[in-house]
C-alpha positions as CSV (number, residue, x, y, z in Angstrom):
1,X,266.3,188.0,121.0
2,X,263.1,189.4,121.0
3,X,262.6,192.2,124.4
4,X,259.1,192.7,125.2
5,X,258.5,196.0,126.6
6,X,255.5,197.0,129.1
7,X,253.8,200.0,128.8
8,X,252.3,201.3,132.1
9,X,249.2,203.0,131.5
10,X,247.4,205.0,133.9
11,X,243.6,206.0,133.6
12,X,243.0,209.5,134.8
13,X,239.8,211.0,136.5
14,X,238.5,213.8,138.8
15,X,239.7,213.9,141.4
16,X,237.6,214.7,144.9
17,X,238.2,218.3,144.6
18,X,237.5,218.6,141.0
19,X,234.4,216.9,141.4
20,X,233.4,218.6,144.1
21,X,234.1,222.2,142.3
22,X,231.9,221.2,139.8
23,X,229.2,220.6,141.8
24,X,229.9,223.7,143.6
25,X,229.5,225.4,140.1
26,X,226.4,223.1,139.0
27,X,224.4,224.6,142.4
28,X,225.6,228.3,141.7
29,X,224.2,228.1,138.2
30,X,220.7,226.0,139.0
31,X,220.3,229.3,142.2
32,X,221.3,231.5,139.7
33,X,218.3,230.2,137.4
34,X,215.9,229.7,140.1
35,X,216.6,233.1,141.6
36,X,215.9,234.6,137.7
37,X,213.0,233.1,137.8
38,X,211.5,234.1,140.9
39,X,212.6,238.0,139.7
40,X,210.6,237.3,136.5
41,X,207.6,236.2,138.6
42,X,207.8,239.0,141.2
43,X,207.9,241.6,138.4
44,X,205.1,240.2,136.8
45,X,203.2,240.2,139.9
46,X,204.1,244.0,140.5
47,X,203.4,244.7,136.9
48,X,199.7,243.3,137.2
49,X,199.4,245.3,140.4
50,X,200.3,248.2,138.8
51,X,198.2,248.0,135.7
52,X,194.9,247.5,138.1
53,X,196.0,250.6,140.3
54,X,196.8,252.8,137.2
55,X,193.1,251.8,135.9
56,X,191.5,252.7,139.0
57,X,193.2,256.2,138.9
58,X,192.2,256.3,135.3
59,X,188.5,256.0,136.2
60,X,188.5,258.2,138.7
61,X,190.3,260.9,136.8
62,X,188.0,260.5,133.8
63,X,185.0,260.7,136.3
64,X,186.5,263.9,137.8
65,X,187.2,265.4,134.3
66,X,183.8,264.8,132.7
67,X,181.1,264.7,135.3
68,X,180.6,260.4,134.0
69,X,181.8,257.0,134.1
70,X,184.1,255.9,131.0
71,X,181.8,253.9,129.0
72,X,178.8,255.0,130.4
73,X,179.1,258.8,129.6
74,X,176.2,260.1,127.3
75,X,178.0,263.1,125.9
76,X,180.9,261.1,124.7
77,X,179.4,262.3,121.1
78,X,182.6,265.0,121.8
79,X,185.0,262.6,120.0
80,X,182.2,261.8,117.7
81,X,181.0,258.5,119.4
82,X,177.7,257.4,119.9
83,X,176.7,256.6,123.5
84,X,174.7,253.8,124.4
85,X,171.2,253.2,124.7
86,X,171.3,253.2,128.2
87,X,174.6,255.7,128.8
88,X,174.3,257.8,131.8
89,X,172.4,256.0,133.8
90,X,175.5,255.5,136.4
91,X,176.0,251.9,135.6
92,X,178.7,250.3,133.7
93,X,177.1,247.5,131.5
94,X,178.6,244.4,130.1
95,X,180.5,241.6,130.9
96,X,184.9,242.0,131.4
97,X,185.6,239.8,128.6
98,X,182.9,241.6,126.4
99,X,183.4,240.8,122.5
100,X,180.8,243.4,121.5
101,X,182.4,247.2,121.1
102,X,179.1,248.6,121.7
103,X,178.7,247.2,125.6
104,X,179.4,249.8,128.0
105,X,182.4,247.6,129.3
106,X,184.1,247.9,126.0
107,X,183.2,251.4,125.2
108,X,185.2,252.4,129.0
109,X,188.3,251.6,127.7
110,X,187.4,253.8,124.4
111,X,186.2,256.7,126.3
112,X,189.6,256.4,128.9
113,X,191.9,256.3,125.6
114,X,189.6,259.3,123.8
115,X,190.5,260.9,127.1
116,X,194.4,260.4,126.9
117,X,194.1,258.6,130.0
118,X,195.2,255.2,129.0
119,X,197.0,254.1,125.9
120,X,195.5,251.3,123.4
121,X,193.5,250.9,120.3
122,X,189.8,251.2,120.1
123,X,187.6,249.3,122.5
124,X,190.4,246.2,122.6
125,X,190.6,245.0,126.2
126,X,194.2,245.4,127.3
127,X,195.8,242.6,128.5
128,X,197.8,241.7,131.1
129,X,201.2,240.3,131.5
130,X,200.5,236.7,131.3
131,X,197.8,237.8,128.2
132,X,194.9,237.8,130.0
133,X,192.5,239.6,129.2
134,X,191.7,242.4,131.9
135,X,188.2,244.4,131.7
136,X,185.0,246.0,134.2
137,X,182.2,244.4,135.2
138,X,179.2,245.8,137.1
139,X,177.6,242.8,139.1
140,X,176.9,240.4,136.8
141,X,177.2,242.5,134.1
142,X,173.6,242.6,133.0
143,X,172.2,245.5,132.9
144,X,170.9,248.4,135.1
145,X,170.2,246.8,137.9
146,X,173.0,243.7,138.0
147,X,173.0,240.3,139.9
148,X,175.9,240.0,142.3
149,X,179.0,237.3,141.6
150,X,181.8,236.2,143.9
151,X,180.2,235.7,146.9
152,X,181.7,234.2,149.6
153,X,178.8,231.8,149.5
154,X,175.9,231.8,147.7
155,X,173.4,234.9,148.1
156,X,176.2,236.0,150.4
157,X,178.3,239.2,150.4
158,X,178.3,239.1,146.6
159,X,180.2,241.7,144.1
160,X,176.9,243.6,142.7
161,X,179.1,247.0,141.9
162,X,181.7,247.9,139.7
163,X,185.2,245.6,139.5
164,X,188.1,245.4,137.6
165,X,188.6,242.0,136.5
166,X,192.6,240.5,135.2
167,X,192.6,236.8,133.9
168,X,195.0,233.9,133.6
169,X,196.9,234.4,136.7
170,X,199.0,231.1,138.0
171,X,197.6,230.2,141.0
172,X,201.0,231.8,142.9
173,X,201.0,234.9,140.7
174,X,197.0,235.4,141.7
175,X,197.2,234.6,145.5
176,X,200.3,237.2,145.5
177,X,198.6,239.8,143.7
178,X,195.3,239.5,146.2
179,X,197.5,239.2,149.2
180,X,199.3,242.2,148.5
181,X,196.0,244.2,147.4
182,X,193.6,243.0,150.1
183,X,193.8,239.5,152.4
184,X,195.3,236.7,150.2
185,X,191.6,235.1,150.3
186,X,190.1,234.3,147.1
187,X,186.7,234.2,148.5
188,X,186.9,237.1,151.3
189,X,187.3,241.2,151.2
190,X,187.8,243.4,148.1
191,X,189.9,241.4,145.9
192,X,187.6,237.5,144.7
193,X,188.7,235.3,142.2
194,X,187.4,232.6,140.4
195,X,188.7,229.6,138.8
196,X,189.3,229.6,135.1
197,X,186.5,227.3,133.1
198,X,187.2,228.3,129.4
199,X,190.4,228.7,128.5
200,X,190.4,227.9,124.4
201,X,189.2,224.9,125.2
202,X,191.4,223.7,127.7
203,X,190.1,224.3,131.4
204,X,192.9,226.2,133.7
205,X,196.0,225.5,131.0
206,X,195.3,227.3,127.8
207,X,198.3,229.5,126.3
208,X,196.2,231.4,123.4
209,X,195.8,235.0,123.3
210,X,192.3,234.9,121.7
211,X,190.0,234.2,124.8
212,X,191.8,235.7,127.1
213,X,192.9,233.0,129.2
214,X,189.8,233.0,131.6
215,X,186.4,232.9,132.2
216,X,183.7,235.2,129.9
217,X,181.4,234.5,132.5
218,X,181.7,235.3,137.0
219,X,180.0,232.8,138.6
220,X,177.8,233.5,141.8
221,X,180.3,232.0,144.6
222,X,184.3,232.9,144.7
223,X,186.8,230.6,144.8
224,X,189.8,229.8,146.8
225,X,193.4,229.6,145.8
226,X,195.2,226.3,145.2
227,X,198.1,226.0,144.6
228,X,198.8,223.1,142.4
229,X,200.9,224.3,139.9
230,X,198.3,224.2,137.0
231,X,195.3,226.8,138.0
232,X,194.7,229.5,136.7
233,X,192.3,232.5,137.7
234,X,190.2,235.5,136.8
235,X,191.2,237.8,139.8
236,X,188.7,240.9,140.2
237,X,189.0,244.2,142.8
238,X,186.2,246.1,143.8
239,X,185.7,249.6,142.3
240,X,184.8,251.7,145.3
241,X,182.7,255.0,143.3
């Protein structure tokens, strides 16, 4: 006689307690994340803040020291530099994102490290946190006697004196930074901004170290801040002399 035996099998799962400890655990790790994230951007923001202050002090510590403007000091021949054609007239000329050591805009960042006051090589713009490239600017950077940029219309209000210029901020990165500077307004009070048009090749996106991450150029009119998730800008902060 053949005895055919059952087998009971049972199929096992989480329970409701199990399940809902792992969600508990899921959330705790995604806030965990999200809450790193926001640190990273928050030191970022107070590291960019930090770098513009600490170039302002430079200046005027430079300007105290040696009677001139970094860059635009004629007797910088003491560290056996030649001054420019044109140094000592009280303006700083060139654009931020210069590419030619010899412009006064350049030449400030090799008088302020001559000095001790800032560390670096050469006439290298520094760059900022998010590798963008931060420089001066005088107006529009053209010479003596400067056009104005980042008005808050055309012909209006415009920048025509000395800045200090920090490019490829994330739209939330740059509105921080100007709210906690001046008024949160990309086109209003000490602290402008404009949207970034060349950005190695790609407009408001680009990842490269080489350009900078922002516009060469300051157009006439400032812009405001949107917050989309994908723009970036060149923020700039008056240099009061």
């Amino acid at each position: 006689m053949v005895v055919l035996t059952t087998i009971k099998t049972t199929n096992s799962g989480f329970t409701l307690a199990e399940t809902a400890l792992v969600l508990v655990v899921a959330g705790l790790v995604l806030g965990g994340v999200l809450k790193g994230q926001e640190l990273v951007v928050q030191s970022i923001i107070k590291n960019v803040i930090a770098d513009m202050t600490g170039v302002s002090a430079a200046m005027y510590a430079y300007k105290d020291r040696y009677r001139a403007l970094p860059g635009d000091d004629k007797d910088s021949g003491r560290w056996g530099l030649t001054p420019s054609s044109s140094a000592g007239n009280g303006v700083i000329e060139g654009t931020y994102a210069s590419t030619a050591p010899t412009d006064e805009s350049r030449l400030f960042w090799e008088h302020l490290r001559r000095a001790g006051f800032v560390v670096g090589d050469g006439s290298e713009n520094p760059f900022n946190a998010v590798f963008g490239k931060t420089g001066v600017q005088t107006g529009d950077g053209s010479g003596a006697s400067p056009a104005g940029v980042l008005g808050t219309a055309a012909d209006t209000e415009l920048f025509t004196g000395l800045m200090l210029c920090t490019a490829k901020l994330p739209d939330k990165m740059a509105l921080s930074v100007d709210a906690q500077m001046d008024d949160g307004k990309g086109k209003s009070g000490n602290v402008r901004a404009n949207i970034a048009t060349i950005d190695d090749g790609k407009k408001g996106k680009g990842k490269g170290k080489g350009s900078g991450g922002g516009n060469t150029s300051l157009r006439q009119v400032a812009d405001d801040y949107v917050e989309n998730g994908v723009t970036t800008y060149v923020v700039c902060r008056q240099m009061l002399l």
